[in-house]
C-alpha positions as CSV (number, residue, x, y, z in Angstrom):
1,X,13.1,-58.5,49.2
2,X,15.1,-56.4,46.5
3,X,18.5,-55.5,47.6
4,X,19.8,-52.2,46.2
5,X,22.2,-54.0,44.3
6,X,19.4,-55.8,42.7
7,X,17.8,-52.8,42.1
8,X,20.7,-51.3,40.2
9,X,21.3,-53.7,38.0
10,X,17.6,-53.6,36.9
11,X,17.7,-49.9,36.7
12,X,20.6,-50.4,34.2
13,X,19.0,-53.1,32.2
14,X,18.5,-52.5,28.7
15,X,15.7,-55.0,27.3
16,X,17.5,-54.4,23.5
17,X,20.4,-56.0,24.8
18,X,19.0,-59.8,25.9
19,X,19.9,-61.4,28.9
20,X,23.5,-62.1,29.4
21,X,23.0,-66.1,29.6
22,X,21.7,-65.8,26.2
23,X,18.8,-68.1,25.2
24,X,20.4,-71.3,25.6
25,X,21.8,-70.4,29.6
26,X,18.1,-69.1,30.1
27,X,16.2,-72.2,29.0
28,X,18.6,-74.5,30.8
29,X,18.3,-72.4,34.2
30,X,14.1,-72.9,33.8
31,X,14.2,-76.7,33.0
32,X,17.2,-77.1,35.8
33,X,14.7,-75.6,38.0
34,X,11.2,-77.1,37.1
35,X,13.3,-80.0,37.5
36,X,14.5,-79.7,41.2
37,X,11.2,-78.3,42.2
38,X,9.6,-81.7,41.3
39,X,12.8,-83.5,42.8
40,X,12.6,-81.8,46.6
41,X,8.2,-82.2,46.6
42,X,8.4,-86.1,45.3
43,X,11.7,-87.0,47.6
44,X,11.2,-84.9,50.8
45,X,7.8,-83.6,49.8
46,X,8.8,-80.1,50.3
47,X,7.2,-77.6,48.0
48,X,9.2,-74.3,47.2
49,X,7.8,-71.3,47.7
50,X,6.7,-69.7,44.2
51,X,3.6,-69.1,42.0
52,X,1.5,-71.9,40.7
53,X,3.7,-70.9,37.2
54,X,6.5,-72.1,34.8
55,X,9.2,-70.3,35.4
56,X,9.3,-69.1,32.1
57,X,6.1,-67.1,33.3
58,X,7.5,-65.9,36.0
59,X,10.8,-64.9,35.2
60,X,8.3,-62.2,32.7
61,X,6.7,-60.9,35.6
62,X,9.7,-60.5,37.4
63,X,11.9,-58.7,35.1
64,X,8.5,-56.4,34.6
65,X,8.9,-55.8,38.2
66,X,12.1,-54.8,38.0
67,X,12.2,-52.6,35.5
68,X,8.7,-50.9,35.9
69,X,9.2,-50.4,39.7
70,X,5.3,-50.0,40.6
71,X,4.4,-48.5,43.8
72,X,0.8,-49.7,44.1
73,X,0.1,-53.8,42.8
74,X,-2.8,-55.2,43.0
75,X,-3.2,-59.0,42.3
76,X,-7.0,-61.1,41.7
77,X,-6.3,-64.3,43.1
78,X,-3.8,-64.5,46.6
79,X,-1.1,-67.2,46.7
80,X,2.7,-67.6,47.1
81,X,3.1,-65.1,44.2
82,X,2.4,-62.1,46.7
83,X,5.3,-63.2,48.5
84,X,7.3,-64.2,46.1
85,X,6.7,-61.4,43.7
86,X,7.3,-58.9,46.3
87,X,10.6,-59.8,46.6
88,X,11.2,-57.6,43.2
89,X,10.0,-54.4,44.7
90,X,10.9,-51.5,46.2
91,X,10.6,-51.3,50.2
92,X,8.3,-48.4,49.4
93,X,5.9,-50.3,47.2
94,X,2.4,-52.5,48.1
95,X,1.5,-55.5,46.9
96,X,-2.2,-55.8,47.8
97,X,-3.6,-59.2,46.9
98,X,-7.6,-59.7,46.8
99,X,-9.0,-62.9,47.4
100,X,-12.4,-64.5,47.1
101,X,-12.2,-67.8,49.4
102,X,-11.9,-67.4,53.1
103,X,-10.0,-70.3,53.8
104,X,-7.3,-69.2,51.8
105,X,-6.9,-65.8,52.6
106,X,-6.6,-66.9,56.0
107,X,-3.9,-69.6,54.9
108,X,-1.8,-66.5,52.4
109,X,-2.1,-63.9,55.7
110,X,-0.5,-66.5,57.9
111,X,2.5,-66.7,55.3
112,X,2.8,-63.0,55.0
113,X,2.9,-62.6,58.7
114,X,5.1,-65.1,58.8
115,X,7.5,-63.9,56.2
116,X,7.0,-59.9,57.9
117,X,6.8,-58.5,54.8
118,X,4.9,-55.2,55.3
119,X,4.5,-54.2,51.4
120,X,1.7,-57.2,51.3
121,X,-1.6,-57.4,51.8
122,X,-4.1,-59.9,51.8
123,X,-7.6,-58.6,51.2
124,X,-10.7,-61.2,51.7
125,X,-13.5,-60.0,49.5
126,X,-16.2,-62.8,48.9
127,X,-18.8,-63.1,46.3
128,X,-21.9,-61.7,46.7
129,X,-23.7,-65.2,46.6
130,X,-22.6,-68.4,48.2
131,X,-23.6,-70.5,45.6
132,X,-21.9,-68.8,42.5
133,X,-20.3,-72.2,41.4
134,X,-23.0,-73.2,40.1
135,X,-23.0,-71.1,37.2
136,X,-19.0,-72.6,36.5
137,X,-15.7,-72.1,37.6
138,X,-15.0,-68.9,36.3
139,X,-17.6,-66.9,38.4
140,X,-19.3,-64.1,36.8
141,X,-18.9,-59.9,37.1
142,X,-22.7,-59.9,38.6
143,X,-21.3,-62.9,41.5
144,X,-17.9,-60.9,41.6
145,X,-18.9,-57.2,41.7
146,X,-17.5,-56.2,45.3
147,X,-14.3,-58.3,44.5
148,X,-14.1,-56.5,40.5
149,X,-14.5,-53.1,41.8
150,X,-12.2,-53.9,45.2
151,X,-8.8,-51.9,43.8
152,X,-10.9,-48.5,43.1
153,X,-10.2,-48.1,46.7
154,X,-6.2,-47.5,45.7
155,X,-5.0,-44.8,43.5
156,X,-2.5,-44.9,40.9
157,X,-2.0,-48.9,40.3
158,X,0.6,-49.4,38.4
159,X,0.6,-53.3,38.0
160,X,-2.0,-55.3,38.1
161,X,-1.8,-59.3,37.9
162,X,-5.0,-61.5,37.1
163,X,-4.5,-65.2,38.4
164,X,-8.2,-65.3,40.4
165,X,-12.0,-65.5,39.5
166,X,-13.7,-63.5,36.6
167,X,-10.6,-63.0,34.8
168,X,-12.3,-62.0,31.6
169,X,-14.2,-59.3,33.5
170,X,-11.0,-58.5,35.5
171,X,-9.7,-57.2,32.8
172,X,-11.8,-55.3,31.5
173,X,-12.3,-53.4,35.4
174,X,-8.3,-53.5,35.0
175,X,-8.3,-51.4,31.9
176,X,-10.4,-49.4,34.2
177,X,-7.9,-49.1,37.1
178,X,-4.8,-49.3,35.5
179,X,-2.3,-45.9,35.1
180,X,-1.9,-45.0,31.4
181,X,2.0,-46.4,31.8
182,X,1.1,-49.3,33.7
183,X,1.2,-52.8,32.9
184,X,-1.5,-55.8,33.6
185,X,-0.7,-59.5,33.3
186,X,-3.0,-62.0,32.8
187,X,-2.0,-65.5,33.7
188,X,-3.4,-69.1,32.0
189,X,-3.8,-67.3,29.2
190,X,-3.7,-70.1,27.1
191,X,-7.7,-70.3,27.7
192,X,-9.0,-69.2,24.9
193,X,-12.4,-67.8,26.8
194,X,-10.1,-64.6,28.3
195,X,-9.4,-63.4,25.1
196,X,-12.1,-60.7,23.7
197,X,-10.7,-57.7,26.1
198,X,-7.7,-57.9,24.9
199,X,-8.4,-55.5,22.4
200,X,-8.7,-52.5,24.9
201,X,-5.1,-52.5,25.8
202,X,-3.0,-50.8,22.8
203,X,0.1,-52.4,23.6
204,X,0.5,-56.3,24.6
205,X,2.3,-59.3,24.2
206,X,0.7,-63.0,24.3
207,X,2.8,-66.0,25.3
208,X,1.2,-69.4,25.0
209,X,2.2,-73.0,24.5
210,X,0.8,-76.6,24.0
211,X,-0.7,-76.6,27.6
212,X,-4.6,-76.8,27.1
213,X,-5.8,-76.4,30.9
214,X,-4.1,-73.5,31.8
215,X,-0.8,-71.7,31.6
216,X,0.4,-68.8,29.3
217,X,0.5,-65.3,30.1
218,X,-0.2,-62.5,28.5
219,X,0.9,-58.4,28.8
220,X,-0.7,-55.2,28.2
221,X,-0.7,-51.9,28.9
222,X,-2.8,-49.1,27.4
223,X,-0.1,-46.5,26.9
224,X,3.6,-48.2,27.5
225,X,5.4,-49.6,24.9
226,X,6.3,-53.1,26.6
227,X,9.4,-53.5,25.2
228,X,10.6,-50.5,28.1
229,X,10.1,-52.7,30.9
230,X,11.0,-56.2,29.4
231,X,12.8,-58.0,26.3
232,X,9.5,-59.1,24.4
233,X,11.4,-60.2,21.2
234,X,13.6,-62.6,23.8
235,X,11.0,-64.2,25.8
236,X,8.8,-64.9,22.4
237,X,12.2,-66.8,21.0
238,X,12.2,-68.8,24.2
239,X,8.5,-69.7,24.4
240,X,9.0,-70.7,20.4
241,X,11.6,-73.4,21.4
242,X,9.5,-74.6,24.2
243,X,6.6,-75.1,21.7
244,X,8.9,-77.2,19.7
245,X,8.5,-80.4,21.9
């Protein structure tokens, strides 16, 4: 978790400023790490505990996190990023992540209890029919409905991160659910098929690159100016030289 040294050094963070490594010490620190990630699971087989992300996605989310400071988080889609996301809050703050698949939410509860971080919750809400693969991947709002309307239950959600099923209905029900100043991140953005709600959201910021299965992310927010709770004009330099091999 966030030690209050962390803290203060986010709360004294000025996006206009960049990132004291500069662009160059930035993109070195990601690759250096993609790179020993794949060293330590193909040697010793040992995965690290992080999102199923480049770290050039995550290190977005995270210095949202820490500049935003939301109380109440909701996530589509459990995995290591509850944990390792809620590293960047405050000890007062939830992270309550909803997932579809029993077997999984099981599997993300054990590592939460494990880890005896309180702030996270795992929350298994399955589809209202068995079979809703058969209509693809994705899943649909009608198969989804419980699982789409799940975070009206919480008041005040101030981030909301889509990484799970019906991600082009979840966010539309995020534009929904989301506080006027809060932010929503939508992850594999690179799919094309997300796309059309973008429009709802009057501020955002789309990061993509040459990956066609997945990855990219993308930010909005309906009333905050994004460049308040991280560097847009920086991380849009560094995705650029990424795109360039």
């Amino acid at each position: 978790m966030a030690d209050q040294q962390t803290l203060k050094k986010a709360a004294a963070y000025n996006p206009m400023q960049g990132h004291k490594l500069g662009l160059a010490g930035v993109l070195l620190a990601q690759i250096y790490k993609e790179k020993r990630d794949r060293f330590l699971r193909k040697i010793f087989d040992k995965k690290t505990l992080k999102p199923f992300m480049k770290y050039r996605e995550i290190q977005v989310i995270e210095e949202i996190l820490l500049n935003l400071k939301p109380k109440v988080c909701i996530e589509w889609g459990a995995g290591y990023s509850a944990l390792y996301f809620s590293k960047f809050l405050t000890e007062d703050a939830r992270w309550i992540s909803v997932e579809h698949d029993k077997n999984w939410a099981k599997r993300a509860s054990g590592l939460v209890h494990a880890a005896g971080d309180k702030r996270v919750e795992i929350c298994l809400v399955e589809p209202e029919r068995a079979s809703w693969e058969e209509t693809g991947k994705e899943g649909t709002a009608a198969d989804f409905k419980s699982y789409l309307s799940y975070p009206s239950k919480f008041k005040e959600i101030e981030f909301i991160l889509i990484d799970g099923r019906a991600r082009k209905d979840a966010l539309i029900k995020a534009h929904e659910f989301i506080s006027e100043r809060g932010v929503v991140v939508l992850h594999d953005a690179n799919r094309g098929i997300y796309r059309q709600p973008f429009g709802l959201y009057k501020h955002q910021a789309l990061f993509t690159d040459n990956r066609l299965d997945g990855g990219g992310i993308w930010v909005g927010s309906k009333g905050l100016d994004l460049n308040c709770r991280f560097d847009v004009a920086f991380h849009k330099r560094l995705w650029q030289v990424y795109n360039i091999f």
